[in-house]
The first five atom37 places (N, CA, C, CB, O) and aatype in JSON, in Angstrom:
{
  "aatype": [20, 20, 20, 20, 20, 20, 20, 20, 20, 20, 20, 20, 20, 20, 20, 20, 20, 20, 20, 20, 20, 20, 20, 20, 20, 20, 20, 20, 20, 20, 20, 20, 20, 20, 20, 20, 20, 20, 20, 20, 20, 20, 20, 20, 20, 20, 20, 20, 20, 20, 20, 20, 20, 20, 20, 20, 20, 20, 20, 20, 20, 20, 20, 20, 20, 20, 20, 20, 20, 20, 20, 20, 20, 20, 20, 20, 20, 20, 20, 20, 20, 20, 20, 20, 20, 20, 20, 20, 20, 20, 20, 20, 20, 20, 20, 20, 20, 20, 20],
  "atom_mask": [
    [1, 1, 1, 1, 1],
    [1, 1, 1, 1, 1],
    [1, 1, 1, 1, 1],
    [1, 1, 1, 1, 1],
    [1, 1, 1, 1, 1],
    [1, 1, 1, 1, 1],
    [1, 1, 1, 1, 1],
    [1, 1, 1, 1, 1],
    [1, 1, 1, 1, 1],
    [1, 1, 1, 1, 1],
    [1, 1, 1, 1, 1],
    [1, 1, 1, 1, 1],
    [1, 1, 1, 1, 1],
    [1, 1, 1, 1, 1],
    [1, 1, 1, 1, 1],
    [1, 1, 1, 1, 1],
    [1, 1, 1, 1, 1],
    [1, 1, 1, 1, 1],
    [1, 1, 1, 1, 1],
    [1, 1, 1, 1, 1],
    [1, 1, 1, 1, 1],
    [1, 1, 1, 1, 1],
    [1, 1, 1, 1, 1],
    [1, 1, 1, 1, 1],
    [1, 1, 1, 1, 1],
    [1, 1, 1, 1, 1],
    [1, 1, 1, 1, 1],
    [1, 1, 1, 1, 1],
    [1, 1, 1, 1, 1],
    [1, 1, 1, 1, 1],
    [1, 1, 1, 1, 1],
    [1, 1, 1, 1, 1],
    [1, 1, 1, 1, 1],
    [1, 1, 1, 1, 1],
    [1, 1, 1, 1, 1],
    [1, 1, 1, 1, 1],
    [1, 1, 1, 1, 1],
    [1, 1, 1, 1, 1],
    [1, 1, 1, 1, 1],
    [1, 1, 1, 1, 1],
    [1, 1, 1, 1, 1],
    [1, 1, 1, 1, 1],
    [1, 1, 1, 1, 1],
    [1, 1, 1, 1, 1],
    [1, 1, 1, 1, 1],
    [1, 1, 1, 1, 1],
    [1, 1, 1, 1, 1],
    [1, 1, 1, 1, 1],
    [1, 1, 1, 1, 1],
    [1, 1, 1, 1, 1],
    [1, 1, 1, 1, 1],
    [1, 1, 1, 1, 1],
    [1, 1, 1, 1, 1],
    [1, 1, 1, 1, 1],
    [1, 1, 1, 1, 1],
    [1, 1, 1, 1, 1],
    [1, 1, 1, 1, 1],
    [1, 1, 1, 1, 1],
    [1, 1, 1, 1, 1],
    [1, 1, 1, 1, 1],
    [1, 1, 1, 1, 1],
    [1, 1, 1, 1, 1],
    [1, 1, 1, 1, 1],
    [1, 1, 1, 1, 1],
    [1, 1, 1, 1, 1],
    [1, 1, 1, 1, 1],
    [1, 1, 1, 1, 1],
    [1, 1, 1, 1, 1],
    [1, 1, 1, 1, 1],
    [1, 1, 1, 1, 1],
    [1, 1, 1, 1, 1],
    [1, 1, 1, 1, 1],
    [1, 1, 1, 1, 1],
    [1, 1, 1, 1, 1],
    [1, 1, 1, 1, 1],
    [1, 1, 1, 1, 1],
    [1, 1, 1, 1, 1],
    [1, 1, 1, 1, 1],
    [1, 1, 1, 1, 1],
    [1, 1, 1, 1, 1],
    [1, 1, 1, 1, 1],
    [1, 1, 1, 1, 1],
    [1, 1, 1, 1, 1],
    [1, 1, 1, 1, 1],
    [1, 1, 1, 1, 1],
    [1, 1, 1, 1, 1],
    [1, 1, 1, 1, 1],
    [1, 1, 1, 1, 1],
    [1, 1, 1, 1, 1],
    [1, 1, 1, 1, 1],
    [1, 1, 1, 1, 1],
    [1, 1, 1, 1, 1],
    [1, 1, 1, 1, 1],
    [1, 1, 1, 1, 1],
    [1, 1, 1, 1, 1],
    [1, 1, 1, 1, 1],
    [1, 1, 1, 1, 1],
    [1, 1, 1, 1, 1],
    [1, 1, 1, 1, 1]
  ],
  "atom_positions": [
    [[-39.58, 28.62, -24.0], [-39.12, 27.54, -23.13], [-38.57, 26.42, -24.01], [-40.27, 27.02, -22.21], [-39.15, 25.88, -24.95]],
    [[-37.7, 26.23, -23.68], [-36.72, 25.12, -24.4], [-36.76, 23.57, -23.43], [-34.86, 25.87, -24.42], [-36.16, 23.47, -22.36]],
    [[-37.64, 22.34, -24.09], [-37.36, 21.05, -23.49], [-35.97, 19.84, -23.9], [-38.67, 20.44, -23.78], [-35.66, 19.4, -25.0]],
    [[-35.57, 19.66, -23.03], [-34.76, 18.81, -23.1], [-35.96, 16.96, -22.91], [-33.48, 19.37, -21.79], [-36.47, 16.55, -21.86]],
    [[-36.02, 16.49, -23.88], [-36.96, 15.59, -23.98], [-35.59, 13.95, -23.83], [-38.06, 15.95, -25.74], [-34.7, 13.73, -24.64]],
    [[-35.85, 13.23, -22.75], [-35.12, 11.72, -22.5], [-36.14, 10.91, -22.36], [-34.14, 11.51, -21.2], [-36.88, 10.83, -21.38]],
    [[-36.18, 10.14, -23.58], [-37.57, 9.1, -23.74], [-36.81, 7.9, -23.56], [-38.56, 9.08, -25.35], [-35.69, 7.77, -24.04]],
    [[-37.38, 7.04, -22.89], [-36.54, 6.07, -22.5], [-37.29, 4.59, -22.32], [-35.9, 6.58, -21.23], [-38.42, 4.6, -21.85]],
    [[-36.56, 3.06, -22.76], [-37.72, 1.94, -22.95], [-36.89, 1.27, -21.65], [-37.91, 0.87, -24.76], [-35.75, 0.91, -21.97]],
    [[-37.2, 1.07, -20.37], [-36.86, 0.41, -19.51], [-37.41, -1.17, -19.56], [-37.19, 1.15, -18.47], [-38.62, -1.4, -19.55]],
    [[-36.17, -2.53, -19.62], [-37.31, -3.96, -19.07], [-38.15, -3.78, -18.03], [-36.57, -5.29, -18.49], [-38.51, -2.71, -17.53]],
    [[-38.43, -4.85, -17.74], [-40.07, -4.78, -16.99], [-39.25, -5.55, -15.7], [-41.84, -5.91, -17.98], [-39.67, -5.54, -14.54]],
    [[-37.96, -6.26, -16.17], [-37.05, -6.74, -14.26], [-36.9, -5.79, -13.67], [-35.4, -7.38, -14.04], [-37.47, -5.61, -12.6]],
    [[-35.97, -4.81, -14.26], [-36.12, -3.94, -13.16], [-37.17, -2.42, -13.33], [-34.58, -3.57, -12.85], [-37.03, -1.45, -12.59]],
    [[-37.69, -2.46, -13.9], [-39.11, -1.42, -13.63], [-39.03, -0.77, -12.68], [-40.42, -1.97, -13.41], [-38.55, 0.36, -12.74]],
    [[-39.54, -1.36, -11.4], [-40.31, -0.44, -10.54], [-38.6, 0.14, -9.79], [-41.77, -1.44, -9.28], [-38.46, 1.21, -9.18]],
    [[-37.69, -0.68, -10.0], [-36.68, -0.37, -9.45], [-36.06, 0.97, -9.69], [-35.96, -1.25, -9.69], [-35.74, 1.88, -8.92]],
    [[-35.95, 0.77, -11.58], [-35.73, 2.06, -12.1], [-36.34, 3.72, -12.24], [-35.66, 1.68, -12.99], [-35.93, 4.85, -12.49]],
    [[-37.41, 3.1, -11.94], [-38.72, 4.22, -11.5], [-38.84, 4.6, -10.46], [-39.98, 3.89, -11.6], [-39.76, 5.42, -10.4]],
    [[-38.07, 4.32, -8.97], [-37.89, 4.62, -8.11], [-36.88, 5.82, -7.59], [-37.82, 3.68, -7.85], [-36.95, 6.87, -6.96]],
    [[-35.53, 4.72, -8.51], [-34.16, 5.61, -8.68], [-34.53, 6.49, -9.19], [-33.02, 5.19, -9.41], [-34.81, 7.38, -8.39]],
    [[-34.8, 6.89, -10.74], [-35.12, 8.4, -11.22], [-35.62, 8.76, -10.58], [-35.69, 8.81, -12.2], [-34.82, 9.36, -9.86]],
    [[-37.19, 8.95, -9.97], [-37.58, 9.61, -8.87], [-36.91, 10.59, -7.66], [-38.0, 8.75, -8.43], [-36.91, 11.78, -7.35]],
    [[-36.37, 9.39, -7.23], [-35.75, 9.59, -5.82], [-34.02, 10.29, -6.05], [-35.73, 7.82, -4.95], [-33.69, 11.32, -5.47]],
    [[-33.38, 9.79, -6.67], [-32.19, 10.21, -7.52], [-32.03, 11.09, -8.62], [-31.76, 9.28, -7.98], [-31.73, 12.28, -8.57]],
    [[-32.27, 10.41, -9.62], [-31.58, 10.45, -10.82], [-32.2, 12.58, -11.0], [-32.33, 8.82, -12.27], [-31.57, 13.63, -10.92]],
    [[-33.88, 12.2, -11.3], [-34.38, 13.24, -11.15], [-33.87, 14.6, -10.26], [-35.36, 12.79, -10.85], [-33.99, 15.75, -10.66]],
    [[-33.35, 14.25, -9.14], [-33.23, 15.77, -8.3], [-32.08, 15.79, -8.3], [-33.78, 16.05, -6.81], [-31.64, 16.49, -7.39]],
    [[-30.9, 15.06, -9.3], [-29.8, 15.38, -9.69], [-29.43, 16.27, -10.98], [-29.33, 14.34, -9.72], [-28.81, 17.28, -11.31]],
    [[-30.01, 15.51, -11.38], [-30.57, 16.85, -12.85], [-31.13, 17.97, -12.12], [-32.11, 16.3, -14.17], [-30.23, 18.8, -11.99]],
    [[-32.03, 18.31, -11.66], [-32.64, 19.75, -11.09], [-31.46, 20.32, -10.3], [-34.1, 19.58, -10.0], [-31.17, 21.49, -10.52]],
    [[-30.97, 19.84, -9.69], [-29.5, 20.1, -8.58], [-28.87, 21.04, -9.06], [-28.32, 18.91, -8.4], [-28.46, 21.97, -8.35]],
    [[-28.64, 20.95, -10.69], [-27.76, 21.62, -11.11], [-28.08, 22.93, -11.74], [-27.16, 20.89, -11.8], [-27.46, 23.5, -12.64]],
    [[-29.42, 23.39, -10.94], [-29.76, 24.72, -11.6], [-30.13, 24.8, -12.75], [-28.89, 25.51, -11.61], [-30.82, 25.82, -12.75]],
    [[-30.13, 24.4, -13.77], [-30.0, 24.72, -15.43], [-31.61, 24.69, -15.64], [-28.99, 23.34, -16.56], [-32.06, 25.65, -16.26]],
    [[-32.57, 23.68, -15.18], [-33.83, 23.72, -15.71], [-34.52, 24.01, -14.34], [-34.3, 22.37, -16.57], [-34.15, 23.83, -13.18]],
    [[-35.62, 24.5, -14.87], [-36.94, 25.32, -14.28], [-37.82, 24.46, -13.96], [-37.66, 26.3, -15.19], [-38.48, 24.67, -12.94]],
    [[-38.03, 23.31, -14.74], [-38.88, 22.05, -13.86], [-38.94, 21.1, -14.77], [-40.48, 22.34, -13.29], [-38.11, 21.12, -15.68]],
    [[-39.82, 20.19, -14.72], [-39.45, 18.72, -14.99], [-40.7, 18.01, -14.78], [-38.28, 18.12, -14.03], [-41.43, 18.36, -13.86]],
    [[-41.18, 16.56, -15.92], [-42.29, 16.31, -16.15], [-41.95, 15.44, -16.24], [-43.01, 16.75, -16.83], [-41.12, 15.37, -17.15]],
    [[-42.27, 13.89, -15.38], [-41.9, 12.12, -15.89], [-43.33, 11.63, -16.15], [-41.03, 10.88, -14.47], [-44.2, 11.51, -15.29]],
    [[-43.5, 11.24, -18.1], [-44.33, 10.7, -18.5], [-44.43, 8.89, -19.11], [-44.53, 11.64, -19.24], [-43.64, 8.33, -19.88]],
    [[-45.79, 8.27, -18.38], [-45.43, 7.25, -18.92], [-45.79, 6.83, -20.78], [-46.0, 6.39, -17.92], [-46.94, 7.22, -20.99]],
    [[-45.48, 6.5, -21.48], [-45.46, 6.64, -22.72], [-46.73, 5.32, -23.05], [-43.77, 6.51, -23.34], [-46.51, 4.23, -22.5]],
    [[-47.82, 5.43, -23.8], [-49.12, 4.64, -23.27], [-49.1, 3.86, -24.6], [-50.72, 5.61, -22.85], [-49.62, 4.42, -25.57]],
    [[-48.61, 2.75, -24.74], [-48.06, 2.01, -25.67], [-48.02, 0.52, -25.03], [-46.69, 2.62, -26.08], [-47.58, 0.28, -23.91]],
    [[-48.53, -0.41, -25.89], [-48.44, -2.03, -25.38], [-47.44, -2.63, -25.44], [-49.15, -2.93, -25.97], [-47.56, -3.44, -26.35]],
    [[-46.42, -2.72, -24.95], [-45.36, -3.55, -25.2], [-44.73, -4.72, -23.65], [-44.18, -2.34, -25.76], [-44.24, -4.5, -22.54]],
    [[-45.1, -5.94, -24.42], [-44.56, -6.43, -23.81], [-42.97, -7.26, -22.82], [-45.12, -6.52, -24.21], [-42.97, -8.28, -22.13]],
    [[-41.55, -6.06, -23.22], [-40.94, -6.43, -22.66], [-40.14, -5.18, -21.69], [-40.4, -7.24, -23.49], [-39.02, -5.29, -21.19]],
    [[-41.25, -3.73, -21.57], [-40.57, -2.94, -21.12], [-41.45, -1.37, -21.15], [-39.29, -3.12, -21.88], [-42.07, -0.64, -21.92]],
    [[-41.21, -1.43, -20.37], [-42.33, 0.18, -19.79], [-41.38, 1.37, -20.67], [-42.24, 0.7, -17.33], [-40.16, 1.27, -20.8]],
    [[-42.2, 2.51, -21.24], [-41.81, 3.55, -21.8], [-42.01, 4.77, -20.79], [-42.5, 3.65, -23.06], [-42.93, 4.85, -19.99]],
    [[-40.75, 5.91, -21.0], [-41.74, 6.99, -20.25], [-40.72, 8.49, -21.06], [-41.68, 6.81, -17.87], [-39.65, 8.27, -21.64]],
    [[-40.97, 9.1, -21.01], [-40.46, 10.68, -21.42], [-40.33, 11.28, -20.32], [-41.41, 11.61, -22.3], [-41.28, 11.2, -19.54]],
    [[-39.38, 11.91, -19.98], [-38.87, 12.86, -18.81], [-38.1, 13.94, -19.42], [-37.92, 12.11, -17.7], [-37.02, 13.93, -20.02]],
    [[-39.12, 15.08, -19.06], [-38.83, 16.57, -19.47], [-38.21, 16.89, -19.18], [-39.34, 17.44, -19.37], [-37.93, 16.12, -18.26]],
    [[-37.02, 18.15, -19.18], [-36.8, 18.76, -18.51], [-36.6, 19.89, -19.16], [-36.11, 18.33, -17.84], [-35.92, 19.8, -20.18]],
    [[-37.38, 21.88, -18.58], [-37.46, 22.64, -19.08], [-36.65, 23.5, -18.71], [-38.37, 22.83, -19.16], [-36.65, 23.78, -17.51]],
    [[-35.82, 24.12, -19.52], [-34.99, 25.63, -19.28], [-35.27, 26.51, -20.02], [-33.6, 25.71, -19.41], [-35.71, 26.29, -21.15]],
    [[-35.06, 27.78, -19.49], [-35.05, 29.36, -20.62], [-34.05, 29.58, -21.01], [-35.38, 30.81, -20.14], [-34.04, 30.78, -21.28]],
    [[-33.04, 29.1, -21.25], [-32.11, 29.48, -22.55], [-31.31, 28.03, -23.12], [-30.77, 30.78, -22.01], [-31.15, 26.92, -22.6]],
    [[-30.95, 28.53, -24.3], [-30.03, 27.36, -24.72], [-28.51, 27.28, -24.22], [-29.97, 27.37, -26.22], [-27.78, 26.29, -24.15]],
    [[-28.19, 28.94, -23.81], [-27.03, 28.59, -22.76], [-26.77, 27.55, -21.42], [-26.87, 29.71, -22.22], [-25.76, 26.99, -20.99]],
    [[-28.11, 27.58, -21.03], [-28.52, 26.75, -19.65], [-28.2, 25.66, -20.28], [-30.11, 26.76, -18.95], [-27.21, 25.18, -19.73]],
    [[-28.69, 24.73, -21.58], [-29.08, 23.39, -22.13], [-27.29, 22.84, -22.43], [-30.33, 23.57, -23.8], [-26.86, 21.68, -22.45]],
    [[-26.58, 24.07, -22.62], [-25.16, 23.87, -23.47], [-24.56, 23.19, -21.99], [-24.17, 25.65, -24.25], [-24.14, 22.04, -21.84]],
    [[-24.64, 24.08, -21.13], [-23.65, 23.9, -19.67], [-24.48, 22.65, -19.15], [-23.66, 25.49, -18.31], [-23.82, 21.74, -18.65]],
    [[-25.67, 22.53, -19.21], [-26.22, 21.55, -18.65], [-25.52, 20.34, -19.39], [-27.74, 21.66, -18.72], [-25.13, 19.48, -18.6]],
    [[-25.24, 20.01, -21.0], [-24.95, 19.21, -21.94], [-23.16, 18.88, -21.47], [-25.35, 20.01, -23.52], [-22.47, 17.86, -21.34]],
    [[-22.94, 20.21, -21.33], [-21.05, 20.24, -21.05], [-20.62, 19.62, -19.88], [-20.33, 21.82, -20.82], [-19.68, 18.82, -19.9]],
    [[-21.32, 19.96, -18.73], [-20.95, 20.07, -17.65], [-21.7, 19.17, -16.7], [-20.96, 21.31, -17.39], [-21.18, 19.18, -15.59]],
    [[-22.83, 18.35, -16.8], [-23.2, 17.84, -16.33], [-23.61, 16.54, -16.55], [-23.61, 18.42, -16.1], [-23.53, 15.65, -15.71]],
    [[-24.17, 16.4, -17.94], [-24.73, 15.28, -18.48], [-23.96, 13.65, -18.66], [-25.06, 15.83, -19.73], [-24.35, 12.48, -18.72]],
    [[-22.7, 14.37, -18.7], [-21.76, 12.78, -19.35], [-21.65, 12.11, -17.62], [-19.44, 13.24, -20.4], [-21.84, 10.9, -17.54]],
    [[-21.43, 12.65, -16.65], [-21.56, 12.1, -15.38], [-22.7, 11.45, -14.93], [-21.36, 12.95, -14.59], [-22.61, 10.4, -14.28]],
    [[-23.83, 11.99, -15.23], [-24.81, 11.76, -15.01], [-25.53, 10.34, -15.4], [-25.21, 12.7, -15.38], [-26.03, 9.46, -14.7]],
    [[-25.35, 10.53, -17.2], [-25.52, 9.65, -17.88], [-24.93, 8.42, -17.63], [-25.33, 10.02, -18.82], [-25.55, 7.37, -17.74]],
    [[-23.84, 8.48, -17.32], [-22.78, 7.56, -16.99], [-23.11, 7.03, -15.26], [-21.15, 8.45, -17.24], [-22.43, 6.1, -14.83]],
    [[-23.86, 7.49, -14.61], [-24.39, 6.76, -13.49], [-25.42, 5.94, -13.78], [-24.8, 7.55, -12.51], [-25.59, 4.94, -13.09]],
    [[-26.32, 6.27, -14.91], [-27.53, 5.47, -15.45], [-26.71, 4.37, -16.14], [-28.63, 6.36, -16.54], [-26.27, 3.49, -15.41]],
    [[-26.51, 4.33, -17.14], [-25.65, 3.5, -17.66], [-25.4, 2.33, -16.75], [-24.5, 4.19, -17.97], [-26.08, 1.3, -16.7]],
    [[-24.13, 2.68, -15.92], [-23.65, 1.67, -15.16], [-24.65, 1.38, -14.44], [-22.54, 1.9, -14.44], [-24.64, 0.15, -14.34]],
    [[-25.71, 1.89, -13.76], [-26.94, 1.25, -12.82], [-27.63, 0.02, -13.67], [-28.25, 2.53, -12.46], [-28.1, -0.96, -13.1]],
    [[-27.63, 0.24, -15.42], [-29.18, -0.31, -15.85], [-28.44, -0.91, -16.77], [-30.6, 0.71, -16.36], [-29.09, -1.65, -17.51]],
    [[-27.22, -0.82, -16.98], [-26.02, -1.69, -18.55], [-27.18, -2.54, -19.12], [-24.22, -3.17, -17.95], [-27.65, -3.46, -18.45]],
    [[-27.54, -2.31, -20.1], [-28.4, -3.52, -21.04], [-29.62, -3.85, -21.03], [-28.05, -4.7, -20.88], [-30.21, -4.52, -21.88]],
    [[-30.3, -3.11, -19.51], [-31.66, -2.82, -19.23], [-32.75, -2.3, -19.84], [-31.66, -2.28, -18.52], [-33.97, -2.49, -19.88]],
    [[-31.4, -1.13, -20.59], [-32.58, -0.04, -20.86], [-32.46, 0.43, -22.41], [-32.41, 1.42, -19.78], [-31.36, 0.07, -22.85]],
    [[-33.18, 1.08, -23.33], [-32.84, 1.99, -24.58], [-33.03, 3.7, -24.0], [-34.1, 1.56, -26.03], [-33.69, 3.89, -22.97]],
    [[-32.52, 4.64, -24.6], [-33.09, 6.05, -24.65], [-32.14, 6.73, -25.59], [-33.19, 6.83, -23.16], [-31.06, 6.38, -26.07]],
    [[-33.16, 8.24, -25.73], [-32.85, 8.68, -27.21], [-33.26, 10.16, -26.33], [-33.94, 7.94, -28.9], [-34.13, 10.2, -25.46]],
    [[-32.4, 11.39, -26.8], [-32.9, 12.41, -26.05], [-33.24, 13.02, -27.97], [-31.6, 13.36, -24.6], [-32.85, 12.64, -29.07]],
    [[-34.45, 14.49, -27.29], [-34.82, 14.93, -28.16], [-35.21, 16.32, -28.04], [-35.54, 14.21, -28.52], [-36.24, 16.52, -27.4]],
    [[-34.52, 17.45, -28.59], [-34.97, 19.15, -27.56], [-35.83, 19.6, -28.87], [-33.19, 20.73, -26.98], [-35.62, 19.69, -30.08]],
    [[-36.96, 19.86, -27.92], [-38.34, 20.86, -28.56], [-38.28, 22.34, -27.75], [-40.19, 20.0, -28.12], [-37.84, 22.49, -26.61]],
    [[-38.8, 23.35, -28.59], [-39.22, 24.23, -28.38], [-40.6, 24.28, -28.3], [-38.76, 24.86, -29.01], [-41.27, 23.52, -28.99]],
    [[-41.19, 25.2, -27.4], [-43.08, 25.32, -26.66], [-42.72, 26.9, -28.15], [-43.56, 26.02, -23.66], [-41.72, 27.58, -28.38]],
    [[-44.18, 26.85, -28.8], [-44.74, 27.76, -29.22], [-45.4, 28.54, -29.33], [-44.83, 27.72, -29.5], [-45.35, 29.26, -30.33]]
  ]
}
């Protein structure tokens, strides 16, 4: 199983806002597109005072799935976050393999 790992430092203005949208959005737009098998939103348990952390999985069985998912889906996607959160937010994606 191959993770597609998006760790991400959201401010604390819009928080609950942004935690809603992924939820309700962002999340079952990514799944929408077939490529991953399921999906894990973690909050990242760290003190910081200007912005909530969290990791959001998402797992597929091949790296073909991760390529088309990367090609074909992601820059749209990304680009809806973006424009929702401009300056809100940091994230850094990161793909692990389960052993």
């Amino acid at each position: 199983m191959i993770v597609y790992n998006v760790t991400v430092k959201v401010e604390n203005d819009v928080h609950e806002e942004w935690l809603s949208w992924m939820k309700e959005t962002h999340i079952p737009e990514v799944m929408e597109t077939g490529l991953f098998a399921a999906n894990n939103m973690m909050k990242v348990l760290v003190d910081d005072e200007d912005g909530v952390t969290y990791s959001i999985q998402y797992k597929t069985t091949s790296w073909e799935n991760l390529k088309e998912y990367q090609d074909k889906h992601a820059p749209l996607l990304q680009k809806k976050h973006t424009e929702k959160y401009q300056g809100k937010f940091v994230a850094f994606r990161t793909l692990l393999e389960e052993v």
